[in-house]
GUBAKOL-756875 format. One record per residue (C-alpha): residue in three letters; residue number from 1; x, y, z. Coordinates in steps of 0.1 Angstrom, whole numbers, plus 5000, padded with zeros to 4 digits. Example, Ala and Ser with C-alpha at 12.3 -4.5 7.8 and 13.67 -1.06 7.14 Angstrom:
2
{ALA, 1, {5123, 4955, 5078}}
{SER, 2, {5137, 4989, 5071}}
END
This chain:
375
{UNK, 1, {5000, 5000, 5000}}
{UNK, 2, {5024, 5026, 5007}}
{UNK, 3, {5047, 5018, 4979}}
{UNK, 4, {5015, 5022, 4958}}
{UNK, 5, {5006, 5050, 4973}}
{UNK, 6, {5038, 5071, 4966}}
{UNK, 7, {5035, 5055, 4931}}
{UNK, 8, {5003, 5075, 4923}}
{UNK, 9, {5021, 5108, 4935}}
{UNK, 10, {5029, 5135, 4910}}
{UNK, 11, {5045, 5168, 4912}}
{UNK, 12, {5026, 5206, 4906}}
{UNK, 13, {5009, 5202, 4868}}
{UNK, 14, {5036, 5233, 4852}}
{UNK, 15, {5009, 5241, 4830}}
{UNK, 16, {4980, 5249, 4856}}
{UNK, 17, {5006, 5265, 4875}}
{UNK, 18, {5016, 5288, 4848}}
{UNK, 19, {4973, 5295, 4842}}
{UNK, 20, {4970, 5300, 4874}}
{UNK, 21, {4994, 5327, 4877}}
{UNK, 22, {4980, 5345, 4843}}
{UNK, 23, {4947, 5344, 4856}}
{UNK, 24, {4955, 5363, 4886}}
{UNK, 25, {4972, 5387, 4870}}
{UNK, 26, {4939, 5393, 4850}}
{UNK, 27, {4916, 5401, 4880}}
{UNK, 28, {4902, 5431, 4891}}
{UNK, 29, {4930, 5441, 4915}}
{UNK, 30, {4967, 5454, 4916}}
{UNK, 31, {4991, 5422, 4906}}
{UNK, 32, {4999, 5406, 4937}}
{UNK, 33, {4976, 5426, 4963}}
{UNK, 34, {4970, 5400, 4977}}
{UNK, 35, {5002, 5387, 4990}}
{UNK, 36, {5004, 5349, 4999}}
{UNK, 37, {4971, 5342, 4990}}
{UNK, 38, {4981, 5344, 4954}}
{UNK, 39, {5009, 5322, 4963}}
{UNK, 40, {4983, 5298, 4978}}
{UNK, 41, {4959, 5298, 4952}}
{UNK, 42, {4986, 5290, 4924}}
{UNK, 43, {4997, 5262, 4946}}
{UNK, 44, {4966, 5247, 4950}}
{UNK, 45, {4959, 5248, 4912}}
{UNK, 46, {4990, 5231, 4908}}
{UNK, 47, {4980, 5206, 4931}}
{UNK, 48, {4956, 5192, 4914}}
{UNK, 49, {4964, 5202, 4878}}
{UNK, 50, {4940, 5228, 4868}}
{UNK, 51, {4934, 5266, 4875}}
{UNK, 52, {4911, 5273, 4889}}
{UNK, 53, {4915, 5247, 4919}}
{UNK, 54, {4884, 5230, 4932}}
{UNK, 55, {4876, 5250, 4965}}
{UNK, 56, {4892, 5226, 4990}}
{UNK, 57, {4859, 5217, 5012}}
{UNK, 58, {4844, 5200, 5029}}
{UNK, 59, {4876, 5197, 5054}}
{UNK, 60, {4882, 5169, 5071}}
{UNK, 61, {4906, 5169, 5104}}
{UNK, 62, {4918, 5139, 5117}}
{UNK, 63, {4933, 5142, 5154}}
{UNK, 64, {4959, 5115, 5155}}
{UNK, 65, {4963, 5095, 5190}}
{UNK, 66, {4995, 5078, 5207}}
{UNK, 67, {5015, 5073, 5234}}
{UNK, 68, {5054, 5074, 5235}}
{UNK, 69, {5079, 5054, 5255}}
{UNK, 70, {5104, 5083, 5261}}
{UNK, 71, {5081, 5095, 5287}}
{UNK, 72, {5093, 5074, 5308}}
{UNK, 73, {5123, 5098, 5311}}
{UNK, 74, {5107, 5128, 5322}}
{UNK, 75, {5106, 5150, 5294}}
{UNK, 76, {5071, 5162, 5300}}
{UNK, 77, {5053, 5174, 5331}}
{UNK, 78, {5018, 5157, 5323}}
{UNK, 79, {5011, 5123, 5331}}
{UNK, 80, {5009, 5101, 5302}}
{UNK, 81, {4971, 5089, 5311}}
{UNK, 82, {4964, 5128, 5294}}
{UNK, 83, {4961, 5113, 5261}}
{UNK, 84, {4937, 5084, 5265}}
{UNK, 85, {4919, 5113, 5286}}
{UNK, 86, {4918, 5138, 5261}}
{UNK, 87, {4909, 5115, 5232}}
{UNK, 88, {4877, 5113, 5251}}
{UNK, 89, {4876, 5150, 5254}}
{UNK, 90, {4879, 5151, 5220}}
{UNK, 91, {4851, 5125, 5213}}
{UNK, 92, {4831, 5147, 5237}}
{UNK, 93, {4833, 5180, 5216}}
{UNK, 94, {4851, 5198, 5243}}
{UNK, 95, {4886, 5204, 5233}}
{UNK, 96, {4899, 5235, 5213}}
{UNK, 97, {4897, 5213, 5183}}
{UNK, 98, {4861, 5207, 5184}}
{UNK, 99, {4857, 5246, 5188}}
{UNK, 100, {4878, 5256, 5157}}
{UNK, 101, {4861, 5222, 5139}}
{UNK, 102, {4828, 5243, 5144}}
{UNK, 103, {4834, 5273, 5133}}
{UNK, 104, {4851, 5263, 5103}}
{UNK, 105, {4828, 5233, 5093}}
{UNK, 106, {4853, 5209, 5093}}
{UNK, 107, {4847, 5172, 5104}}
{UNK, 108, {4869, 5159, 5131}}
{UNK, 109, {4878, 5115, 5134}}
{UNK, 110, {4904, 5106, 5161}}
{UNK, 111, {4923, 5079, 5154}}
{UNK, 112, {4939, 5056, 5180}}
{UNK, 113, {4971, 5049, 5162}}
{UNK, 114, {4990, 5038, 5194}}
{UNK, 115, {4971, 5045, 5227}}
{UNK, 116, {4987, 5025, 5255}}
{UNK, 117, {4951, 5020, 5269}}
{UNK, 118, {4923, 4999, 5252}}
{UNK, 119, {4895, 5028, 5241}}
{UNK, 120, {4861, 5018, 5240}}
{UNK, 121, {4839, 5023, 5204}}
{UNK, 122, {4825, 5057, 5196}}
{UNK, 123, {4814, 5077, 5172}}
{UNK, 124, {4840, 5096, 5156}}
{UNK, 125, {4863, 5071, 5166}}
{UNK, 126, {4882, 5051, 5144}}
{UNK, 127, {4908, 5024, 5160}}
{UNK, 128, {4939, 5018, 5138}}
{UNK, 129, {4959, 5007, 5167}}
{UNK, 130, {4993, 4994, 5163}}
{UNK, 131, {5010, 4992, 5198}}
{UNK, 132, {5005, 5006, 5230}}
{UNK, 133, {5029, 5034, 5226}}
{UNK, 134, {5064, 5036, 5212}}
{UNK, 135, {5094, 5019, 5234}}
{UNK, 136, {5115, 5042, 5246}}
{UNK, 137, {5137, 5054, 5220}}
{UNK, 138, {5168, 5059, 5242}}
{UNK, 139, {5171, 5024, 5249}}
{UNK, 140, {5164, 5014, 5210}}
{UNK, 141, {5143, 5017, 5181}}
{UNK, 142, {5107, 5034, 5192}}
{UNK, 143, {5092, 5014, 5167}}
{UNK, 144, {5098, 4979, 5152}}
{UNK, 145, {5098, 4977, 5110}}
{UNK, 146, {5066, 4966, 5112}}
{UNK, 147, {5050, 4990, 5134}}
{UNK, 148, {5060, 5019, 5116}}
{UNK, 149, {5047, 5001, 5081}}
{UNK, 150, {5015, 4996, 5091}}
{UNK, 151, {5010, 5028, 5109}}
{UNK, 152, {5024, 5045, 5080}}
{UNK, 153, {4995, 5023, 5061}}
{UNK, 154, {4969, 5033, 5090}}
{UNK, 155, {4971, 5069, 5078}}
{UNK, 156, {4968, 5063, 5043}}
{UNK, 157, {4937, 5043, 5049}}
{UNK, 158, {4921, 5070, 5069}}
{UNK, 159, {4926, 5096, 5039}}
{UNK, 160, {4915, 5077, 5016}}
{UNK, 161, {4886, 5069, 5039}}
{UNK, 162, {4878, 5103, 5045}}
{UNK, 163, {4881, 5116, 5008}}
{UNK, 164, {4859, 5085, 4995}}
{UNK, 165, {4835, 5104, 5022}}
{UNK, 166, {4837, 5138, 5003}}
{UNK, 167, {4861, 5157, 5017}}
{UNK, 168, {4883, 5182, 4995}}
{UNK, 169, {4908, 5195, 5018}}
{UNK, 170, {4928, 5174, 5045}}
{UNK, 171, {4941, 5186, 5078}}
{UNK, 172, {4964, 5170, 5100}}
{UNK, 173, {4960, 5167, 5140}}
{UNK, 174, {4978, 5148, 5167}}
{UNK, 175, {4975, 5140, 5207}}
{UNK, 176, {5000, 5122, 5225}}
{UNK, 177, {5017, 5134, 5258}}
{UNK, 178, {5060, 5131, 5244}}
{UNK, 179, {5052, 5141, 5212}}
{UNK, 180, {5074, 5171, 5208}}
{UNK, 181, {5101, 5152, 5223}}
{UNK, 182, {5098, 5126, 5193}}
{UNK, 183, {5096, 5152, 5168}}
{UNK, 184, {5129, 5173, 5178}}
{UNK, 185, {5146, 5141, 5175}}
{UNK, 186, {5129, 5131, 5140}}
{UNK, 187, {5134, 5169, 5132}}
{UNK, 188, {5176, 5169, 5142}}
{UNK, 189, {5178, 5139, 5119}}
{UNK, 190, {5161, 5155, 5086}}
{UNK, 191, {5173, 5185, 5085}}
{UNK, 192, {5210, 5182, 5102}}
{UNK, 193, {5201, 5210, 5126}}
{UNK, 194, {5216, 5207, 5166}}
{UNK, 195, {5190, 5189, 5188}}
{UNK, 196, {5193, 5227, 5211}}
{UNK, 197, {5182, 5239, 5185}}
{UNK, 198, {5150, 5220, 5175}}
{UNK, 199, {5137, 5212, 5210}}
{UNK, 200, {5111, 5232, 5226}}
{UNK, 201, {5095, 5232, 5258}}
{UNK, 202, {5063, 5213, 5246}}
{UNK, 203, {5035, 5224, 5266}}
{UNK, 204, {5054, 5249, 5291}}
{UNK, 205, {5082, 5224, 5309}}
{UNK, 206, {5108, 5243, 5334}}
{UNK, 207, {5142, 5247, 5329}}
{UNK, 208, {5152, 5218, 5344}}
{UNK, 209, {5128, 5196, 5321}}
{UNK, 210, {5139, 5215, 5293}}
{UNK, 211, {5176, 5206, 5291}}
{UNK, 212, {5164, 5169, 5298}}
{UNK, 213, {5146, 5168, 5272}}
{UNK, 214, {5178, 5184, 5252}}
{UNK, 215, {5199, 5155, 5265}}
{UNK, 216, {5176, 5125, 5257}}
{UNK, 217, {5173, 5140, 5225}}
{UNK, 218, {5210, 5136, 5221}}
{UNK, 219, {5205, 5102, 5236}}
{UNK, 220, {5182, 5087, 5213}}
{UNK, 221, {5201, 5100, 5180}}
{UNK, 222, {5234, 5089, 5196}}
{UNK, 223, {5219, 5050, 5205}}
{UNK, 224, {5201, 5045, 5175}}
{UNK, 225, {5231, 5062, 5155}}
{UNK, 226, {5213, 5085, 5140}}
{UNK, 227, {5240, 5114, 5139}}
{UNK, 228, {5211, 5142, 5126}}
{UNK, 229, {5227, 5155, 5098}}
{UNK, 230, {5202, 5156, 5075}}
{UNK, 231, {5183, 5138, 5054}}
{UNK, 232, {5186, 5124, 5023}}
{UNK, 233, {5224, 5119, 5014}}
{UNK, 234, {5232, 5111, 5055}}
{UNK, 235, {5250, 5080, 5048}}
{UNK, 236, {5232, 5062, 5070}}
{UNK, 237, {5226, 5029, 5065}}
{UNK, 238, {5193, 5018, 5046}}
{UNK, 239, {5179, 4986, 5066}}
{UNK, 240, {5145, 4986, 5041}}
{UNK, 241, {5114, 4975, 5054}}
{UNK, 242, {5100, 4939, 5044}}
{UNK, 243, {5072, 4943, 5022}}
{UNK, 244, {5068, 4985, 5017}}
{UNK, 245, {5082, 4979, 4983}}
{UNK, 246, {5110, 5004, 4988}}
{UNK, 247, {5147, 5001, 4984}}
{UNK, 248, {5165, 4993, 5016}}
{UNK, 249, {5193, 5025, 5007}}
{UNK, 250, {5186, 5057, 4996}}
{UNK, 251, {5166, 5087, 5007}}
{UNK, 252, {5134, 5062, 5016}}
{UNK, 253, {5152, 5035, 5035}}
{UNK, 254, {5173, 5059, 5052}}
{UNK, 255, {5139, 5082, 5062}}
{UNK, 256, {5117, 5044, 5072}}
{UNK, 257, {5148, 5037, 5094}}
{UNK, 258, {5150, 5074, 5110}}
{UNK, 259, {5112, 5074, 5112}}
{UNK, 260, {5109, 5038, 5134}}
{UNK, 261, {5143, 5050, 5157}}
{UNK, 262, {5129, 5081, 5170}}
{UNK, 263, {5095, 5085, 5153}}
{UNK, 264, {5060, 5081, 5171}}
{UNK, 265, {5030, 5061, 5158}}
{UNK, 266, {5009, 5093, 5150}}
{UNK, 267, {5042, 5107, 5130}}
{UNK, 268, {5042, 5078, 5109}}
{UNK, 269, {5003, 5079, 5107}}
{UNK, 270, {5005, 5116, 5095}}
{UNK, 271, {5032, 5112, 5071}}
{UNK, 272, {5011, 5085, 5058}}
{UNK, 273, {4979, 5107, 5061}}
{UNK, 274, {5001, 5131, 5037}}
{UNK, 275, {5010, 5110, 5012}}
{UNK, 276, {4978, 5095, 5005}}
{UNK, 277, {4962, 5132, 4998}}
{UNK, 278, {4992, 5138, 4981}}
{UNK, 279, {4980, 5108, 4957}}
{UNK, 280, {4949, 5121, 4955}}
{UNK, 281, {4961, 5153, 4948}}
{UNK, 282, {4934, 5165, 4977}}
{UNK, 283, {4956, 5193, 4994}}
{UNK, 284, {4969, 5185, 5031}}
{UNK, 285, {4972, 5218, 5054}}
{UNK, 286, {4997, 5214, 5081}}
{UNK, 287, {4995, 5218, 5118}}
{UNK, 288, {5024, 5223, 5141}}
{UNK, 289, {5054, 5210, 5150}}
{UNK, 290, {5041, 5170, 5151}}
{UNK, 291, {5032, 5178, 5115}}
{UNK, 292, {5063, 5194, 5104}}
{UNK, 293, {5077, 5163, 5119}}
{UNK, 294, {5062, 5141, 5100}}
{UNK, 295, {5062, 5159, 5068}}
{UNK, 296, {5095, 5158, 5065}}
{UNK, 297, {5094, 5120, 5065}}
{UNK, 298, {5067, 5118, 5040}}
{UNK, 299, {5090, 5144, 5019}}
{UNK, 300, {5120, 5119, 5023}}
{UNK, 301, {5096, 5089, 5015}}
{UNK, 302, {5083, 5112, 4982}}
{UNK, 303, {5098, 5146, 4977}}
{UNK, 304, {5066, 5159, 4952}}
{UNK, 305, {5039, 5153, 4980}}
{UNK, 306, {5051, 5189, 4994}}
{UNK, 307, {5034, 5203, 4963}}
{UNK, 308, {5000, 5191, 4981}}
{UNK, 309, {5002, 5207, 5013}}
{UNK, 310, {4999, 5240, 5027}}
{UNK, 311, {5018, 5250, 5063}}
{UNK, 312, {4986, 5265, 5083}}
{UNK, 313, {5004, 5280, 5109}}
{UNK, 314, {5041, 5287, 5125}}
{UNK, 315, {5046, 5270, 5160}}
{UNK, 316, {5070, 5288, 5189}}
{UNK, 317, {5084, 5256, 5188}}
{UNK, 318, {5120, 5257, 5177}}
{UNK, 319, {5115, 5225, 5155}}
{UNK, 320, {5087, 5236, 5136}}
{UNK, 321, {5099, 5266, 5120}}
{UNK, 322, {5131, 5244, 5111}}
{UNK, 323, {5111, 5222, 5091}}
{UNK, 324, {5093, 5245, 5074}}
{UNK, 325, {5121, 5264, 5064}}
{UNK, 326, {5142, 5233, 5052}}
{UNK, 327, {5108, 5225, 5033}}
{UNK, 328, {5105, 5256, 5019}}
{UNK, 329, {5071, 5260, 5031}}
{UNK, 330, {5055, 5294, 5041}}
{UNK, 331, {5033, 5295, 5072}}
{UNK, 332, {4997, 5312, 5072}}
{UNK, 333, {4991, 5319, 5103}}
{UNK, 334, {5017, 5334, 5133}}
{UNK, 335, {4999, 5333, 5160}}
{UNK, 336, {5023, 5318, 5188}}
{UNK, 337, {5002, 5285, 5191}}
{UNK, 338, {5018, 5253, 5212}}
{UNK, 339, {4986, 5233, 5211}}
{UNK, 340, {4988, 5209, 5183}}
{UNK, 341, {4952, 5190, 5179}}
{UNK, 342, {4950, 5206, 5145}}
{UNK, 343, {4943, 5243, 5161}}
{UNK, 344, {4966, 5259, 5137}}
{UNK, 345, {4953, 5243, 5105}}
{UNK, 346, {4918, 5244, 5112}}
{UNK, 347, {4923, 5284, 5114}}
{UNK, 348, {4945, 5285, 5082}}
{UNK, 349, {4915, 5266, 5065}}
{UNK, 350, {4894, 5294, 5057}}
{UNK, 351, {4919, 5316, 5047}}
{UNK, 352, {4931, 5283, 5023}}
{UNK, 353, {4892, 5288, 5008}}
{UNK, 354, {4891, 5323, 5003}}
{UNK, 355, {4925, 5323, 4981}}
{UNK, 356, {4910, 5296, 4961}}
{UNK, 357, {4874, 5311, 4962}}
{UNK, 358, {4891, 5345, 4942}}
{UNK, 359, {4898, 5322, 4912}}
{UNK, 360, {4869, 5315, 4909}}
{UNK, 361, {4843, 5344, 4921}}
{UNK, 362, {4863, 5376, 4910}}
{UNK, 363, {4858, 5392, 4878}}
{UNK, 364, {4888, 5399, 4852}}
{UNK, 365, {4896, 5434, 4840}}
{UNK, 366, {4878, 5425, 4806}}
{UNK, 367, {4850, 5411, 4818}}
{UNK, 368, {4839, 5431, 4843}}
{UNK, 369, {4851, 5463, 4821}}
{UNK, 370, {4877, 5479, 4843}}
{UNK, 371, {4906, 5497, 4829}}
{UNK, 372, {4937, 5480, 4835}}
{UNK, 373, {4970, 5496, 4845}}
{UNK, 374, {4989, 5509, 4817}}
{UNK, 375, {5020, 5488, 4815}}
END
């Protein structure tokens, strides 16, 4: 499935790209007046190969769920029982996401990726569970070659899922108490940067916690000799994964390998999530830092599914504007957010509508019989 998947991925259609641009330069408005929504709006219609874009809604959001072994080593202050408790915050409609959900009209699905509790059915739950959490990455791999496979494969099966349902536009969520911790590590590794440099206090730790966190960072690249300096072209060993279809060297066996040694089961998911929209040529917009994470993996695993997805907002943490930047991806929304859940995407979503909703509503200096600039 994923091999398939990133199969069916192509890069941004030149020619809609090039329409898309000459068509905004036709509408009633000063060339490029409207800033990065232009730059949007092009990219969309690249996405999926015509100009205009198909307005990218409904929106779906899917909040991705697991637990992670490194808490064990006190790199966050909240107990790790949080996430199974706020999945059913979530299921409840009470949590910032459901809030942002409502207002923007977006559906939201959690799905328990790696939850180290059993979670009883509900609606708008959907169980993809792996594992019960990651092992703790200082001590190993988080993940086995077959965990991070299939929860790579979970997320693909939950976008296609969701688009087969009707939705046009894909936004990525997460919940799991660790997470950041994961994705400085996964973020040191891809883009070469120092892991002080990456790692941010999460959801508010002290000092004290903070240059843990640094140091088991460290730990995990240095015991799963992952050296963090960059992905592809590392020189780290490819292992290859038994059945993904992928070469065991290269950029792909090199990100599978980085992704199960410091990764989480909702990265994986996500990165999955990504590709398959990718493949679909459904855009994906980006929430924080767990995203960026897991982006960058997808990016490794297929460097054109970038072309697909939007960054809906910039995180204060560290990491997150590091993999944005080494994407070359420009963030919506600066709003200081550290929440995660799919806050920060959920907000860029309307803004996402309204670039694309210019193609197609405004009139062009001919037709609507406005005197352009002189030249």
């Amino acid at each position: 499935m994923l091999a398939e998947t990133i199969a069916a991925i192509r890069p941004a259609d030149p020619v809609a790209l090039a329409e898309a641009r000459a068509h905004q330069d036709r509408l009633t408005k000063p060339r490029g007046s409207l800033g990065v929504l232009e730059e949007v709006a092009v990219r969309l219609a690249g996405a999926a190969g015509v100009s205009p874009p198909p307005l990218p809604q409904p929106a779906a959001l899917a909040i991705f769920a697991a637990d992670h072994g490194v808490h064990a080593r006190g790199v966050s202050p909240w107990p790790q029982e949080v996430t199974v408790q706020m999945v059913a915050n979530f299921l409840a409609g009470g949590a910032v996401a459901n809030a942002f959900a409502a207002q923007t009209g977006a559906s939201v699905t959690v799905v328990d990726v790696g939850v180290a509790a059993d979670l009883p059915d509900a609606t708008g739950l959907v169980g993809k569970k792996v594992a019960y959490g990651t092992a703790d990455m200082t001590e190993g791999p988080a993940m086995s070659a077959d965990e991070v496979l299939h929860a790579l494969e979970a997320g693909i099966v939950v976008a296609r899922d969701l688009i087969a349902g009707g939705a046009r536009c894909l936004i990525t969520g997460d919940m799991g108490i660790a997470n950041t911790t994961a994705s400085a590590a996964l973020v040191a590794v891809f883009t070469g940067k120092d892991p002080a440099g990456v790692t941010g206090r999460g959801t508010g730790v002290d000092d004290e916690t903070y240059e843990r966190k640094v140091e088991v960072v460290r730990e995990a690249l240095r015991v799963n000799a992952l050296p963090g300096t960059g992905l592809p072209g590392t020189g780290l060993p490819g292992t290859g994964l038994p059945g993904t279809g992928l070469p065991g060297t290269g950029a792909p066996g090199e990100a599978l390998r980085a992704l199960a040694a410091v990764g989480g089961l909702e990265h994986a998911a996500i990165a999955g999530f990504i590709l398959a929209g990718a493949a679909a040529r459904v855009p994906v917009i980006l929430d924080g830092v767990i995203a960026g994470a897991a982006v960058l993996a997808a990016a490794a695993l297929a460097p054109d599914s970038i072309d697909h997805c939007v960054a809906g907002h910039r995180s204060v943490e560290p990491g997150h504007a590091a993999a944005l930047d080494h994407l070359g991806l420009r963030p919506l929304v600066d709003l200081e957010l550290r929440l995660g859940e799919g806050t920060g995407g959920l907000l860029a979503h309307p803004m996402v509508c309204a670039a694309v909703r210019v193609m197609h509503d405004v009139a062009t200096f001919d037709s609507a019989g406005v005197t352009e600039k002189p030249v």
